[in-house]
N, CA, C and O atoms as CSV, one atom per row, in Angstrom:
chain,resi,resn,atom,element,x,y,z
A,1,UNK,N,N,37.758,37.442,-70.899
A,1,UNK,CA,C,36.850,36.660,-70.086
A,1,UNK,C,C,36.629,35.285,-70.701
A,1,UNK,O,O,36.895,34.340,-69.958
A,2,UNK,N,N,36.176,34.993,-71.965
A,2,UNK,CA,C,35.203,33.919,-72.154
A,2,UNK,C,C,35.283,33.907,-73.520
A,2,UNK,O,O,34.328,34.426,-74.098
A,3,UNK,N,N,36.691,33.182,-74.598
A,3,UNK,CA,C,36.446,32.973,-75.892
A,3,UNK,C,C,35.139,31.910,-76.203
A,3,UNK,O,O,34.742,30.931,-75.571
A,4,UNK,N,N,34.426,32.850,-78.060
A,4,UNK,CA,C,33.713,31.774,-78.409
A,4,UNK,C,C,33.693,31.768,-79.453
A,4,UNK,O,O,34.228,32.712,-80.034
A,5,UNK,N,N,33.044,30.667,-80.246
A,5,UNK,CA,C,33.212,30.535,-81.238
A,5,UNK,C,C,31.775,31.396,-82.329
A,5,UNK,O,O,31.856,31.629,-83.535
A,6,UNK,N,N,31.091,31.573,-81.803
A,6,UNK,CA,C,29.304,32.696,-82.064
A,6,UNK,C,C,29.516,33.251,-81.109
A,6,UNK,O,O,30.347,33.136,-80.208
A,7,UNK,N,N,28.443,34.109,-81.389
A,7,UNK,CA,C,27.687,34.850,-80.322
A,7,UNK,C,C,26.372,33.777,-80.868
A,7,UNK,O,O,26.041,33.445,-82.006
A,8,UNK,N,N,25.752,33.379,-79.375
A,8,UNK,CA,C,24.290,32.923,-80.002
A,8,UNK,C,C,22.989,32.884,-80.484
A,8,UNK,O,O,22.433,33.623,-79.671
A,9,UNK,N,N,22.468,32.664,-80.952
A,9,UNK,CA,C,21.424,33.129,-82.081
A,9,UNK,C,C,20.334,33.472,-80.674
A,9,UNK,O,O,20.190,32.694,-79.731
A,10,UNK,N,N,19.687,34.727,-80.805
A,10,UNK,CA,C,18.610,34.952,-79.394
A,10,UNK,C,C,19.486,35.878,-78.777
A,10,UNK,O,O,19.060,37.030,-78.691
A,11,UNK,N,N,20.551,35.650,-78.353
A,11,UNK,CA,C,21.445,36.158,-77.198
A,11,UNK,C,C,20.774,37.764,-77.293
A,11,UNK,O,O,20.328,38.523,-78.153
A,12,UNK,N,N,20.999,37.737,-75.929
A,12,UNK,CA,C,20.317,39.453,-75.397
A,12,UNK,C,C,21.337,39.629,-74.307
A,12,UNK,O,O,20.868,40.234,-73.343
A,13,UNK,N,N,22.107,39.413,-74.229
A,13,UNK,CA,C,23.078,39.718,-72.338
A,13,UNK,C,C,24.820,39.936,-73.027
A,13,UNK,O,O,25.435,39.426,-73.963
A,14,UNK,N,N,25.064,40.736,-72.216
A,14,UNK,CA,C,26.452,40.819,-72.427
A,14,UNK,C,C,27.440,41.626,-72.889
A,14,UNK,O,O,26.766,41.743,-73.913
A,15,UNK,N,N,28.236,42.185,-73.077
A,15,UNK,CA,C,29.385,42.784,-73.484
A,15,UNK,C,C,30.657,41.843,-74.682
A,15,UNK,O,O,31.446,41.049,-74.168
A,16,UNK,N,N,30.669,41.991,-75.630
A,16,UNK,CA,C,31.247,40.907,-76.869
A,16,UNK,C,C,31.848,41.971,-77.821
A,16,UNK,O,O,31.419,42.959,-78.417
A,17,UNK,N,N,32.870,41.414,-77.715
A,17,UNK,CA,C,34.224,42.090,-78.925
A,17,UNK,C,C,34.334,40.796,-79.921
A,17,UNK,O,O,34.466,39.603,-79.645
A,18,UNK,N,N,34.211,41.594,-81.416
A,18,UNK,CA,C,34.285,40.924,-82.264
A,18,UNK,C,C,35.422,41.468,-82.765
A,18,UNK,O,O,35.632,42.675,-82.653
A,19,UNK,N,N,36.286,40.635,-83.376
A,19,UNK,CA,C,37.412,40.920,-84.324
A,19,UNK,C,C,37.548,40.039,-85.730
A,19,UNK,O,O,37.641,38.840,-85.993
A,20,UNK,N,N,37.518,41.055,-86.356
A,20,UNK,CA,C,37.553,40.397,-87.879
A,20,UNK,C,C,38.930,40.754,-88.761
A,20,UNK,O,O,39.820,41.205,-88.040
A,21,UNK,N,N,39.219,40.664,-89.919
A,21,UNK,CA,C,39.951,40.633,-90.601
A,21,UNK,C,C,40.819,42.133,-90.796
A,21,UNK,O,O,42.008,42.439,-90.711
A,22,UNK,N,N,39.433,42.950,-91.133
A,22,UNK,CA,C,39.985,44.527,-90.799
A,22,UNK,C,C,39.787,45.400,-89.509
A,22,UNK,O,O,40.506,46.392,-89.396
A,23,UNK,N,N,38.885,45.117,-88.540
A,23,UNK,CA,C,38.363,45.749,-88.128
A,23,UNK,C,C,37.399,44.935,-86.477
A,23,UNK,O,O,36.799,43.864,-86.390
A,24,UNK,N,N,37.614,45.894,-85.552
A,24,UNK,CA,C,36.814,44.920,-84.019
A,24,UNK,C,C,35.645,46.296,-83.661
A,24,UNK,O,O,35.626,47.525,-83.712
A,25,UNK,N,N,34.675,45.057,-83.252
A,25,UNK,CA,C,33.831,45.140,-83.086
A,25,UNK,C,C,33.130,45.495,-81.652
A,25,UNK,O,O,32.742,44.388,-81.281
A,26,UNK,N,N,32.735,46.494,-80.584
A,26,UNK,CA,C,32.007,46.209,-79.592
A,26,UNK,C,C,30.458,45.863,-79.476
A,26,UNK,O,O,29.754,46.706,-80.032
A,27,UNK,N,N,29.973,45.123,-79.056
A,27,UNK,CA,C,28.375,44.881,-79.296
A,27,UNK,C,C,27.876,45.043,-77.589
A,27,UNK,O,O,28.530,44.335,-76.823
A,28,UNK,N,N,27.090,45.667,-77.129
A,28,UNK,CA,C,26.664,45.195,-75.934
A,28,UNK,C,C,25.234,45.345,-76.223
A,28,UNK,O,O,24.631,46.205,-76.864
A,29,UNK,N,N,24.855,44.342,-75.620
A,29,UNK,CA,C,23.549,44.308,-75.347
A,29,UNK,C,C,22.708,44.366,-74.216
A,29,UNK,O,O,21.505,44.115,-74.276
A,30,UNK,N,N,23.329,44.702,-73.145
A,30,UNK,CA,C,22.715,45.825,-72.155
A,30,UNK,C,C,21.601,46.884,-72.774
A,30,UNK,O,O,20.371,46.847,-72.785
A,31,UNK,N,N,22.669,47.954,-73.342
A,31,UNK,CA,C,22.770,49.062,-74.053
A,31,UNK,C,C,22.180,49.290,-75.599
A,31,UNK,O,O,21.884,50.279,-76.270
A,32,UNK,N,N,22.165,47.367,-75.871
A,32,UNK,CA,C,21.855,47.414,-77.470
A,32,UNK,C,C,22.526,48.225,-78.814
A,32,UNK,O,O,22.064,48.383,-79.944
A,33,UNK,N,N,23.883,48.697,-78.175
A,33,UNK,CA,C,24.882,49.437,-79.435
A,33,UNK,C,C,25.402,48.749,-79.966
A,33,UNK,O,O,25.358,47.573,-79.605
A,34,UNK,N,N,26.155,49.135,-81.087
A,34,UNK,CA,C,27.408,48.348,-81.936
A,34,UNK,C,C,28.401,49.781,-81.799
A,34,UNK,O,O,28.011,50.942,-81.924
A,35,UNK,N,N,29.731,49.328,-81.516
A,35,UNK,CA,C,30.467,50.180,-82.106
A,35,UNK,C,C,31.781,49.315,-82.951
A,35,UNK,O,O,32.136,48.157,-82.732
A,36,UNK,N,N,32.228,50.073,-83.747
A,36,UNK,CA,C,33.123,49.584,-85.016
A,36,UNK,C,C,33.963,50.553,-85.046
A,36,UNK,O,O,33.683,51.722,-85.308
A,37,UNK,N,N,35.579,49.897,-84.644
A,37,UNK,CA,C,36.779,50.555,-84.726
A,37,UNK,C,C,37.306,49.749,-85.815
A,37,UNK,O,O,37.961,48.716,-85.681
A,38,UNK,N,N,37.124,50.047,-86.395
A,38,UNK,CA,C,38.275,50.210,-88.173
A,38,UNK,C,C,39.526,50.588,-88.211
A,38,UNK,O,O,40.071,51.622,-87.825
A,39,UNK,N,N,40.037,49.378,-88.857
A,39,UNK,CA,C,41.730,49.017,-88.860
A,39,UNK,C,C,42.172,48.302,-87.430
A,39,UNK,O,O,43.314,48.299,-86.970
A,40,UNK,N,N,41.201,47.801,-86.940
A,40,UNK,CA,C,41.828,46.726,-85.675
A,40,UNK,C,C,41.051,45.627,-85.548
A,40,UNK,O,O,40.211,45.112,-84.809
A,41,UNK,N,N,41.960,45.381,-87.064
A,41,UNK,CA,C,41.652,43.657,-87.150
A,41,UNK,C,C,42.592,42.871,-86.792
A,41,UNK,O,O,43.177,43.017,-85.719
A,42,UNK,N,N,42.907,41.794,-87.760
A,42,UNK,CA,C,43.703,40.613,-87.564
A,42,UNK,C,C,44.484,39.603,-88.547
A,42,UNK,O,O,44.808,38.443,-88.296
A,43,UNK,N,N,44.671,40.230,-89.557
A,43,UNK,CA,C,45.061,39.845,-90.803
A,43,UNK,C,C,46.677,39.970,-91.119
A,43,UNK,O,O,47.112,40.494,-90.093
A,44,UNK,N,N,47.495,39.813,-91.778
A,44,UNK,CA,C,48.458,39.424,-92.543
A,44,UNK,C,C,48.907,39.655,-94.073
A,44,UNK,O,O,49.954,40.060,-94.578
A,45,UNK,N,N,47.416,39.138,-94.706
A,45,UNK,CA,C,47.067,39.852,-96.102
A,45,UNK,C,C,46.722,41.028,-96.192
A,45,UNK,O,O,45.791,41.605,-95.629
A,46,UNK,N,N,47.819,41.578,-97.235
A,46,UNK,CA,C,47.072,43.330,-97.449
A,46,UNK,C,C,46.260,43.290,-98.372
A,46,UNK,O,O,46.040,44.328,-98.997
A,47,UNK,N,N,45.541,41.987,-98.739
A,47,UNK,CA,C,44.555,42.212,-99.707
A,47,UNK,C,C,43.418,43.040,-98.992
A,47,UNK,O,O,43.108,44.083,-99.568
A,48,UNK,N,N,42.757,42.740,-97.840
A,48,UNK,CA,C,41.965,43.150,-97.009
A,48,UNK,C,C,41.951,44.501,-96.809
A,48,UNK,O,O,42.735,44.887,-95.942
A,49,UNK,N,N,41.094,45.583,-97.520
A,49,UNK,CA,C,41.492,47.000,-97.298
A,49,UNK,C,C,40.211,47.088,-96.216
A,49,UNK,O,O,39.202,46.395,-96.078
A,50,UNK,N,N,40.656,48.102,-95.614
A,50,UNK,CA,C,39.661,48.871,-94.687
A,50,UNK,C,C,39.026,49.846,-95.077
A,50,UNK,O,O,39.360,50.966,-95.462
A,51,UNK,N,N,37.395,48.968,-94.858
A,51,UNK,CA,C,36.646,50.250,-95.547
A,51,UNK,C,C,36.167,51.229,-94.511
A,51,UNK,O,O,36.026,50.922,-93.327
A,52,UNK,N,N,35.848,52.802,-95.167
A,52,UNK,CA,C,35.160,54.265,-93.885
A,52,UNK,C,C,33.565,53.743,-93.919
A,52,UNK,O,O,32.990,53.576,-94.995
A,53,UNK,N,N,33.019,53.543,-92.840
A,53,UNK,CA,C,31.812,53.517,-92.900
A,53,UNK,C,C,31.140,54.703,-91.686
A,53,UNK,O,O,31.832,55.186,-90.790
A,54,UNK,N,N,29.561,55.041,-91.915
A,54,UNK,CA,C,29.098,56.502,-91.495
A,54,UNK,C,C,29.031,55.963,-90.253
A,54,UNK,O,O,28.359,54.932,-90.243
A,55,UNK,N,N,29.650,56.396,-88.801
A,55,UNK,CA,C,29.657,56.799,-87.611
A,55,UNK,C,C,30.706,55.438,-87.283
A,55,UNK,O,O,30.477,54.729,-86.303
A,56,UNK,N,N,31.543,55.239,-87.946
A,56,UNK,CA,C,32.924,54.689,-87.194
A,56,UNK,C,C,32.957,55.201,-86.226
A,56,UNK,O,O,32.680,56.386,-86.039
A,57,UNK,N,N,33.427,54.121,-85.121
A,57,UNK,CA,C,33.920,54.763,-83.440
A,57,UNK,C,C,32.953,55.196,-83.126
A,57,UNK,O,O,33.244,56.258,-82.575
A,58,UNK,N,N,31.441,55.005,-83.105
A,58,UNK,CA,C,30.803,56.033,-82.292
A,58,UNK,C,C,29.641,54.651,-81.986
A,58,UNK,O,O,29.336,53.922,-82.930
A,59,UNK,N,N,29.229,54.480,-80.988
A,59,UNK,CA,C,27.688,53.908,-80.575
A,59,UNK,C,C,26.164,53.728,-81.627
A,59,UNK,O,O,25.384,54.676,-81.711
A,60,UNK,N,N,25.990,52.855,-82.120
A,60,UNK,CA,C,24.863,52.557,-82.872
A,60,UNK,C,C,23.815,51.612,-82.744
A,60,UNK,O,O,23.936,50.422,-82.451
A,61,UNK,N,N,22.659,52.311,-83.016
A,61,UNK,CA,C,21.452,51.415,-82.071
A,61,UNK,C,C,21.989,50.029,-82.528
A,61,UNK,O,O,22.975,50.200,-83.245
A,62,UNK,N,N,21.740,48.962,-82.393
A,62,UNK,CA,C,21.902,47.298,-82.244
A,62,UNK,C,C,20.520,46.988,-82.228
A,62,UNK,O,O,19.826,46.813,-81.226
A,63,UNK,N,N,20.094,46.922,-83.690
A,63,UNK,CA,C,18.516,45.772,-83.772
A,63,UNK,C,C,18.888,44.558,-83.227
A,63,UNK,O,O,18.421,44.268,-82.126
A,64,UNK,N,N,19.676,43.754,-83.812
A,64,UNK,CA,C,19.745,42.195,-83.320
A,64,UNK,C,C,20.979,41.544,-84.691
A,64,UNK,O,O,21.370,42.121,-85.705
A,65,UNK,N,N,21.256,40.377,-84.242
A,65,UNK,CA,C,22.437,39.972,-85.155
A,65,UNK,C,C,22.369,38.551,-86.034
A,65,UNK,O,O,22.615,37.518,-85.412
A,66,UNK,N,N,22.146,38.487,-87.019
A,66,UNK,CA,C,21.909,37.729,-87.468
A,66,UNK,C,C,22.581,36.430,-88.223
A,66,UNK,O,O,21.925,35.620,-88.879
A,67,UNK,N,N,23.816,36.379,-88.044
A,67,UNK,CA,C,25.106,35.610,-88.183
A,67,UNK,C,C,26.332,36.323,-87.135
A,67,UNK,O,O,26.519,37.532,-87.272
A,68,UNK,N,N,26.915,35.787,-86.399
A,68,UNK,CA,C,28.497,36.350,-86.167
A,68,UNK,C,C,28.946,34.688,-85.320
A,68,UNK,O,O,28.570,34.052,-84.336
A,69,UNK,N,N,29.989,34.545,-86.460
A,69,UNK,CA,C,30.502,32.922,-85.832
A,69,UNK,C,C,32.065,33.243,-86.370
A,69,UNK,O,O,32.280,34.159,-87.163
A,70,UNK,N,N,32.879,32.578,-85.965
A,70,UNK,CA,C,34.404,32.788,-86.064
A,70,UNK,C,C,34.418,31.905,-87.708
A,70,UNK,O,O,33.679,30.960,-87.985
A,71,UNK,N,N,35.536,32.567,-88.694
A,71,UNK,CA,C,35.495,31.906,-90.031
A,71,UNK,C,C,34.454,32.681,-91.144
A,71,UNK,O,O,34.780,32.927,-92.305
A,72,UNK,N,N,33.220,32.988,-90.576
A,72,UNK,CA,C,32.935,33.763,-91.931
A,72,UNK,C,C,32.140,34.673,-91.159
A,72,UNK,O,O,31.727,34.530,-90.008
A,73,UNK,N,N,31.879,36.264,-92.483
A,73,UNK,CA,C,31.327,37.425,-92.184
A,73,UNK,C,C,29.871,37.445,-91.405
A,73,UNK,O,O,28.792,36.963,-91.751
A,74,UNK,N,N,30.266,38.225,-90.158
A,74,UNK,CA,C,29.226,38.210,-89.809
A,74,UNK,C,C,28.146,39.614,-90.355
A,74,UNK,O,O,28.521,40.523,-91.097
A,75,UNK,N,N,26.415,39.428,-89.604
A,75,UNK,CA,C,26.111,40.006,-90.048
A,75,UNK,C,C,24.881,41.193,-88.866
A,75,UNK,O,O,23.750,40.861,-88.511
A,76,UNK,N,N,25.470,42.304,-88.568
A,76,UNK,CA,C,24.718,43.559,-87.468
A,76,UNK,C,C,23.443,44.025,-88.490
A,76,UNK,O,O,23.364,44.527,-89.611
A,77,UNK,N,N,22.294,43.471,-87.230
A,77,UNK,CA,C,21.225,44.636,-88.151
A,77,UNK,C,C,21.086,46.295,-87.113
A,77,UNK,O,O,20.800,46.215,-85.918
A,78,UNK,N,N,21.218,47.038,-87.476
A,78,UNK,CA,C,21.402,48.378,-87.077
A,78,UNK,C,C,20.041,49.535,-87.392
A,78,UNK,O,O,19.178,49.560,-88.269
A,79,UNK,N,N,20.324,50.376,-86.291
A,79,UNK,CA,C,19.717,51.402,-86.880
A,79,UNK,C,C,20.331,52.564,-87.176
A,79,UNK,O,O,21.418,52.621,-86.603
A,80,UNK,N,N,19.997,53.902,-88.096
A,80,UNK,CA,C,20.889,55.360,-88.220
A,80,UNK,C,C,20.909,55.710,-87.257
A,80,UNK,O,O,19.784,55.692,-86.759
A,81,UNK,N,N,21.839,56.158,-86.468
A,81,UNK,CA,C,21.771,56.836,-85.294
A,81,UNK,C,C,21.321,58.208,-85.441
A,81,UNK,O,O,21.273,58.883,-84.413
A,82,UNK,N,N,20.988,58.728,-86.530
A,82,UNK,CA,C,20.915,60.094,-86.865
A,82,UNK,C,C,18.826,60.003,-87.262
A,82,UNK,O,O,18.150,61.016,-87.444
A,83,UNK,N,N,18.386,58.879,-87.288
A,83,UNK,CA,C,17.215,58.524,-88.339
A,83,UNK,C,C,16.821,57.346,-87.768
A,83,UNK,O,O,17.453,56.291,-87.838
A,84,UNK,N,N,15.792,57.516,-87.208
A,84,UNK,CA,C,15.527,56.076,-86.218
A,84,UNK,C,C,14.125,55.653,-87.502
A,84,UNK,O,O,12.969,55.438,-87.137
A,85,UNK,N,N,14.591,55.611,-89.033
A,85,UNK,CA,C,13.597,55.151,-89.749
A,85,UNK,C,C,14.562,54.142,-90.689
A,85,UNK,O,O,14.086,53.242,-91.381
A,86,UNK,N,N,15.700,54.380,-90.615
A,86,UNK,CA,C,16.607,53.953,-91.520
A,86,UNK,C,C,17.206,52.534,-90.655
A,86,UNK,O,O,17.389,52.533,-89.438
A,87,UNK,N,N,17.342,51.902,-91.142
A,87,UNK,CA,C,17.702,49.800,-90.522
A,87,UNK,C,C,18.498,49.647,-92.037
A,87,UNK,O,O,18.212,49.995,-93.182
A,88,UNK,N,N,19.656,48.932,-91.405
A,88,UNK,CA,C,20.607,48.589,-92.594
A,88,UNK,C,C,21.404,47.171,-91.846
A,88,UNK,O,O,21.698,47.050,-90.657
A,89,UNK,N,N,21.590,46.359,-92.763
A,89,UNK,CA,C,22.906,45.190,-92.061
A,89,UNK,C,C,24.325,45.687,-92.321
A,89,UNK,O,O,24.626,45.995,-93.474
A,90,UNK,N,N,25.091,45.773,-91.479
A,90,UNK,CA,C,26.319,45.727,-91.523
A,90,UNK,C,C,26.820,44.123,-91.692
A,90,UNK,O,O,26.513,43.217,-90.918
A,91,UNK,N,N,27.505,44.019,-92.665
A,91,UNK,CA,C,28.346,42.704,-92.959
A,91,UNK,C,C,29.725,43.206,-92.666
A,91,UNK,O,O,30.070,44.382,-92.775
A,92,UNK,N,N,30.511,42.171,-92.269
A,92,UNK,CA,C,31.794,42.476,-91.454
A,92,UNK,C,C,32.779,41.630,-92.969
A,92,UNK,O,O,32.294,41.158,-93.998
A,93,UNK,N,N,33.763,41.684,-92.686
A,93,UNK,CA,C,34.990,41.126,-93.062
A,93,UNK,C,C,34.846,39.627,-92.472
A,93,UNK,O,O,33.768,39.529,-91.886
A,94,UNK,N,N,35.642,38.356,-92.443
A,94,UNK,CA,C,35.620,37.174,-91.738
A,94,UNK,C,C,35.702,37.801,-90.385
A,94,UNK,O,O,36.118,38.948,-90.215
A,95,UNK,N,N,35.206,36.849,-89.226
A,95,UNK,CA,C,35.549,37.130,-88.103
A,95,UNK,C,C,36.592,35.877,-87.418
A,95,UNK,O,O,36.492,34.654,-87.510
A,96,UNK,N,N,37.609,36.722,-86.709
A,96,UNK,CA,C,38.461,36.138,-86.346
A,96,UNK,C,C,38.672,35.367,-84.560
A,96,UNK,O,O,39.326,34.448,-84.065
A,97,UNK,N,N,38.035,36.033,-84.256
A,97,UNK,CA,C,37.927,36.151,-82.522
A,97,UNK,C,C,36.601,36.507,-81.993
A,97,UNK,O,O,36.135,37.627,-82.199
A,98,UNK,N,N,36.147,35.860,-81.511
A,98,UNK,CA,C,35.036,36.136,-80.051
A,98,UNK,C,C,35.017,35.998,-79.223
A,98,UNK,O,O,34.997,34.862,-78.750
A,99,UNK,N,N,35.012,37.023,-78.556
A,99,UNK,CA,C,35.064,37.248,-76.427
A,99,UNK,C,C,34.453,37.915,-75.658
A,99,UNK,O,O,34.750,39.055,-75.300
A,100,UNK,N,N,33.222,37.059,-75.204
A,100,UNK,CA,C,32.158,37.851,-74.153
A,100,UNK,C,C,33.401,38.356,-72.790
A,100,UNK,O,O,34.123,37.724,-72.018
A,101,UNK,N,N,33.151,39.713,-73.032
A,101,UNK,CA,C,34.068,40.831,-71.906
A,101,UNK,C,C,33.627,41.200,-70.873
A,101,UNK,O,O,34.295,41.763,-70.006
A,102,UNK,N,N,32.039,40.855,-70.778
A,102,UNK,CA,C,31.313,41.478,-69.929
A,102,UNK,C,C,29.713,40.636,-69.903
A,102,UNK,O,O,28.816,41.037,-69.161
């Protein structure tokens, strides 16, 4: 649909695939999830390993986002999907691509 270079700071609307170095990203904020498919990034260097993190591939609450711009790591504040007491940031790898999908 719609390359960008952020997602913007506030933003509440939309459907946005992030792709980073190891690993892409779905964010919607309809729904307020993150999901994170690991190993579908965008890299060249095998320095970049892919790390397992707890509920890969699966839907996670989406507090709000507090960096994601193309060039450096962005940053998901989240909740446990298992523990609605637990809030953690996910920091990404560089991000390579942004495209509101929806």
């Amino acid at each position: 649909m719609a390359r960008a270079l952020e997602i913007p700071d506030g933003n509440s609307e939309g459907v946005w695939t992030v792709v980073t170095r190891t690993s892409t990203y779905i964010l919607d904020f309809g729904e307020m999830t993150l999901l994170r498919a690991p190993g579908v990034g965008r890299t060249d260097d095998h320095r970049w390993e892919v790390s397992e993190l707890r509920r890969d591939s699966e839907d996670i609450p989406l507090l709000g986002v507090k960096n994601c711009r193309v060039g450096v790591p962005a940053q998901f504040w989240v909740r446990a999907a298992d523990d609605p007491e637990v809030r953690t940031w996910r920091v990404t790898t560089p991000v390579v691509e942004i495209e509101r999908i929806g």
